[in-house]
C-alpha positions in Angstrom: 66.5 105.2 89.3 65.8 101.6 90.7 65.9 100.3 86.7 69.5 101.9 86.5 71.0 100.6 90.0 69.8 97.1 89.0 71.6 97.3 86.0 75.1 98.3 87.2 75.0 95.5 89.7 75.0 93.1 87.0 77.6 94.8 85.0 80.2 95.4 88.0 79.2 91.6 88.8 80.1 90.7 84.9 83.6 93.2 85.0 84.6 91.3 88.4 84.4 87.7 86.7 86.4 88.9 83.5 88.9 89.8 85.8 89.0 86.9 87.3 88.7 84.8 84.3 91.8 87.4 83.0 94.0 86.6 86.1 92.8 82.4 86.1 94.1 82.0 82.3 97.5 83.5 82.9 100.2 80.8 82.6 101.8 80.0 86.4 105.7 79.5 86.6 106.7 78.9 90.3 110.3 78.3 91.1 111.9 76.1 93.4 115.5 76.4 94.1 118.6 78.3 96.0 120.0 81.9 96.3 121.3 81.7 92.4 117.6 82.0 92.2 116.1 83.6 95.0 114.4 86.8 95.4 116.4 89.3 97.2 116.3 91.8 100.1 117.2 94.9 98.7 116.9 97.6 101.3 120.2 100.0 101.6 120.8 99.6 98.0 121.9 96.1 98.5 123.3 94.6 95.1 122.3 91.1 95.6 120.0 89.5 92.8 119.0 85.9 92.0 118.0 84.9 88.3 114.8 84.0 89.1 114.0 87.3 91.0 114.7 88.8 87.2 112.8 86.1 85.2 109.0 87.7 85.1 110.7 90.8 83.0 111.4 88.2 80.1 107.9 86.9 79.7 104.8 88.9 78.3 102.2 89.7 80.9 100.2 86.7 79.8 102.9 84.9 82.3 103.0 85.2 86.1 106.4 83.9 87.6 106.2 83.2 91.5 109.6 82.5 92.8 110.0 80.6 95.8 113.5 79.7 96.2 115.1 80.6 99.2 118.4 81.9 100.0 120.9 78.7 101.7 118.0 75.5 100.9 119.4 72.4 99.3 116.6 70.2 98.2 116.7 68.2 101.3 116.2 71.7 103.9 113.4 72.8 101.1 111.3 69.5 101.4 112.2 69.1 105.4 111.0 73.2 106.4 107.7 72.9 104.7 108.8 75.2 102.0 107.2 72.5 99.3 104.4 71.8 100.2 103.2 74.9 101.0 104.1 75.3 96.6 102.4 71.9 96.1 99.1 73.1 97.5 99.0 76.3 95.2 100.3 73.8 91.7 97.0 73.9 89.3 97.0 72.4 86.4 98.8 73.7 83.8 101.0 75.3 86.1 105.2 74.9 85.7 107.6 74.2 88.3 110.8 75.4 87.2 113.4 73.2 89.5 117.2 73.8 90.6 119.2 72.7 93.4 122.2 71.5 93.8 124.7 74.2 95.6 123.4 73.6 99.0 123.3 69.8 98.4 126.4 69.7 98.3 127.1 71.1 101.4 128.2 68.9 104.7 125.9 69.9 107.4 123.4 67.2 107.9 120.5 69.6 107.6 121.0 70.3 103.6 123.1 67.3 102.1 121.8 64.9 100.0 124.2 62.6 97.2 124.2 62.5 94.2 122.6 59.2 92.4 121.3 58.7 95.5 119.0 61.2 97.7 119.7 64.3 95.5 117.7 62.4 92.6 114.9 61.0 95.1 114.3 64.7 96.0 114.0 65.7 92.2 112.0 62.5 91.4 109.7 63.8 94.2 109.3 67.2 93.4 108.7 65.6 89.8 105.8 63.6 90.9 104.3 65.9 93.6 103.7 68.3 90.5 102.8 66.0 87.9 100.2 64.5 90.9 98.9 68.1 90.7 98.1 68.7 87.0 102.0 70.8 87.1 104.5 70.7 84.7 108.0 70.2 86.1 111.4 71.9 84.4 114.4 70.8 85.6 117.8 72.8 85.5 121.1 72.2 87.1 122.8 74.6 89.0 124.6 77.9 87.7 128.9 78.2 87.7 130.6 79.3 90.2 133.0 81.7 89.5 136.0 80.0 90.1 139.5 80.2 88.0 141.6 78.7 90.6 141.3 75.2 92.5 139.8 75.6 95.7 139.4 73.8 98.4 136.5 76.4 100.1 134.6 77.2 97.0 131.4 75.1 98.3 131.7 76.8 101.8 131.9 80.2 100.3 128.3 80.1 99.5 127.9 81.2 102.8 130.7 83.3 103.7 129.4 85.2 100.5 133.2 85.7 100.0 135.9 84.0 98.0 138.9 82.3 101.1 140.6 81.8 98.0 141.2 85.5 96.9 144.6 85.6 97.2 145.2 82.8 95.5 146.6 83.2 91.3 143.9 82.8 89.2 144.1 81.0 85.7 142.1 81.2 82.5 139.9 78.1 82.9 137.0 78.2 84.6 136.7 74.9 87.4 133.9 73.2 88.0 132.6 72.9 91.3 129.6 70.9 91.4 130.7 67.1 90.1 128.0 64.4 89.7 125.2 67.0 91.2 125.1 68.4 87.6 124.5 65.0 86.5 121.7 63.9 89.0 119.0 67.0 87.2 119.8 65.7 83.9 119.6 61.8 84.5 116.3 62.4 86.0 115.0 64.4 83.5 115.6 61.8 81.1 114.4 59.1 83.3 110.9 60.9 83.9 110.4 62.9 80.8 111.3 65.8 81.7 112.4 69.1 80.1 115.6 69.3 81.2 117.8 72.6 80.7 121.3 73.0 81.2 122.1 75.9 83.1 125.8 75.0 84.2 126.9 75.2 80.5 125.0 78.2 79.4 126.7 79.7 82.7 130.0 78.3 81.8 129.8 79.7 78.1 129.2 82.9 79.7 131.5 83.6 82.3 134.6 81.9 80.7 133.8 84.1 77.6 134.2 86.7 79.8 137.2 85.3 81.6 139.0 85.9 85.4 138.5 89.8 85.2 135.1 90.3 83.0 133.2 87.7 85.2 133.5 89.5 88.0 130.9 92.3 86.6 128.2 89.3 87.0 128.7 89.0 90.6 128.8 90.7 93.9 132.4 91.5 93.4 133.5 94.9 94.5 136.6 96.7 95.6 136.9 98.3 99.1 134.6 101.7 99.0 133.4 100.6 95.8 129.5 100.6 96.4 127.9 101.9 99.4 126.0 98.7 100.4 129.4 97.3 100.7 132.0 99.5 102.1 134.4 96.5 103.0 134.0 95.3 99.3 133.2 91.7 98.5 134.7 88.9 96.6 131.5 86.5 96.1 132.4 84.1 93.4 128.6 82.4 93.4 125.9 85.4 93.6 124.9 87.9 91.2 124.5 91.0 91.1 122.1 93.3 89.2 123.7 92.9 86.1 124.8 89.3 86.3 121.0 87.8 87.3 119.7 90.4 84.5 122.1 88.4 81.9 121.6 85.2 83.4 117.7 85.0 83.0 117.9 86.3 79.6 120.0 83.8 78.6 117.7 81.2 80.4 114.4 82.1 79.4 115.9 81.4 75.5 117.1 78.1 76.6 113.5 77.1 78.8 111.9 78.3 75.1 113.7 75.8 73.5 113.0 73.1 76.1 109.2 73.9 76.4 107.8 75.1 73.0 104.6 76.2 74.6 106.3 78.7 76.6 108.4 80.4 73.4 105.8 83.0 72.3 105.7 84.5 75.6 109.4 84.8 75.8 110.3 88.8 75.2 113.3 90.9 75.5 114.1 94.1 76.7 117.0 96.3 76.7 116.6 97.6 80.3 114.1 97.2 83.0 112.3 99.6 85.3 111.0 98.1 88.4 110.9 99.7 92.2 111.3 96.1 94.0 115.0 95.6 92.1 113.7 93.1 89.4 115.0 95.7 87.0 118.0 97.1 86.0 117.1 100.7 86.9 114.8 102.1 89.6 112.9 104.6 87.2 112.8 105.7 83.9 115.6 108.5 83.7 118.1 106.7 85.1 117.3 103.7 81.8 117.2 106.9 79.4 120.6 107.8 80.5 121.9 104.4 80.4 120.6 103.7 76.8 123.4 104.5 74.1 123.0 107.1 71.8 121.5 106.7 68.1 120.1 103.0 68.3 116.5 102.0 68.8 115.8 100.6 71.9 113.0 99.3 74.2 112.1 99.8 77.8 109.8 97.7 79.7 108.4 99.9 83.0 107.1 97.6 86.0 103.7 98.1 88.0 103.6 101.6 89.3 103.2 105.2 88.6 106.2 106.7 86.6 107.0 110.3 85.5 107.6 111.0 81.8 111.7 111.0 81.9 113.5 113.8 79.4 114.6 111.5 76.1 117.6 113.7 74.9 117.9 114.3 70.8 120.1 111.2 69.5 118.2 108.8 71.7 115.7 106.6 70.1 113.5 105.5 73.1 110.7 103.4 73.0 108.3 102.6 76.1 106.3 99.3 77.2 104.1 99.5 80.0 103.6 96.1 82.3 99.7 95.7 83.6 99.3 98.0 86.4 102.0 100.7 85.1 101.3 104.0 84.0 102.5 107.8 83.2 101.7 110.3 85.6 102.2 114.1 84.9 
């Protein structure tokens, strides 16, 4: 009995340190940014999503993403609240810091503006270095379109209203920019410091004026009077996304960071829906993305950490299931 007790200590000892090992070896994203990016509070069926809260589901589990953005911080407010450093002190090497400011910059309370060419780029320079000191490797992006047809002389103030003071103005056909040199500032840097630099105002741009005035609105927190629950008052947000919207968004942005950082591509995967229970999916469980799915193509569905029933495929669907680490079928 003694010979066999001293011999599972050993093994459970050996088990615990390939986990560890498992867990130490998996590649580190953390993100730094704004609300475009942030995580989200989705209690009451709230509709709100950042990119980055949607990123993990495009990577294989050999990645873990830890987003730290936070709703309303310019680059300034981040660096000034402690919000860095408490990411610099967790950056080991070989870890990525994906970067993006730029829509809280721009605002004019002394708290969160910074200029462009100026302290803007001295706060990406730092967050640069500060990473680099680390072992990190920074990414930097610029910030996401707003959705704005029409000139406007609130669309920067908006971000915080979460509503458009413009809606009853005409809109056009063109999609305005907003952001002016602070698109410039991520990009100059980038090439100043060597770093991978990706462009996420154009590939936002592309998007929504593909889409035009009315079809853009399905990537944002735009809703009609009575429309949604969470919103019974509706909502004309021309800068946040919804679930659809940040869903899109990452995809599209996970191809571009594969193209910027070749080391990341063969982690980079695609889905047609998500299943997650803390709304980094597009469904909540795994009827609901059945139902959803169209009727005779192949597609795949990637289920997030948890226990999920076996949903009823109906004939005509072609369903197939990937389980995330940590999920599983129960009866």
């Amino acid at each position: 009995m003694k010979r066999i007790k001293f011999l599972i200590i050993p093994l459970l000892l050996v088990v615990s340190l390939l986990s560890a090992f498992k867990e130490d070896n998996k590649i580190r994203i953390f993100m730094i940014g704004d609300s475009t990016m942030a995580n989200k509070d989705i209690r009451g069926g709230k509709l709100e999503r950042g990119w980055g809260m949607m990123l993990k589901n495009f990577f294989t589990d050999d990645v873990v993403v830890d987003n730290r953005a936070l709703n309303g911080r310019s680059s300034k407010s981040f660096i000034v609240e402690g919000h860095w450093q408490k990411v610099v002190e967790q950056i080991k090497p070989g870890d990525y810091v994906f970067i993006q400011f730029g829509h809280n910059d721009e605002k004019k309370d002394t708290a969160r503006h910074t200029e462009p060419g100026s302290t803007f780029d001295d706060n990406l320079r730092r967050f640069v270095r500060e990473t680099r000191l680390r072992g990190g490797i920074p990414v930097l992006f610029n910030s996401v379109v707003r959705r704005t047809f029409v000139k406007s002389s609130t669309a920067v103030e908006d971000d915080d209203k979460r509503d458009n003071s413009s809606a009853g103005l005409k809109e056009g056909d063109t999609l305005i920019d907003t952001h002016g040199e602070y698109l410039v500032s991520p990009k100059k840097v980038a090439n100043e410091m060597d770093v991978p630099f990706v462009d996420a105002n154009k590939i936002t741009h592309d998007l929504e004026q593909g889409l035009g005035p009315e079809g853009s609105k399905s990537l944002h927190v735009w809703y009609k009077p009575g429309e949604v629950p969470s919103l019974p008052q509706g909502r004309q947000d021309n800068t946040h996304y919804n679930v659809r919207g940040a869903y899109v968004v990452a995809g599209l942005l996970v191809d571009a960071v594969a193209m910027e950082v070749p080391d990341l591509k063969d982690f980079v995967c695609h889905y047609d829906a998500v299943v997650a229970t803390d709304g980094s999916g597009l469904y909540f469980n795994p009827q609901d993305a059945v139902d959803g799915m169209p009727d005779g193509k192949a597609v795949t569905i990637l289920l997030c950490e948890g226990e999920w029933r076996k949903p009823l495929v109906p004939k005509g669907k072609k369903v197939k299931f990937v389980l995330r680490d940590g999920a599983r079928w129960v009866k």
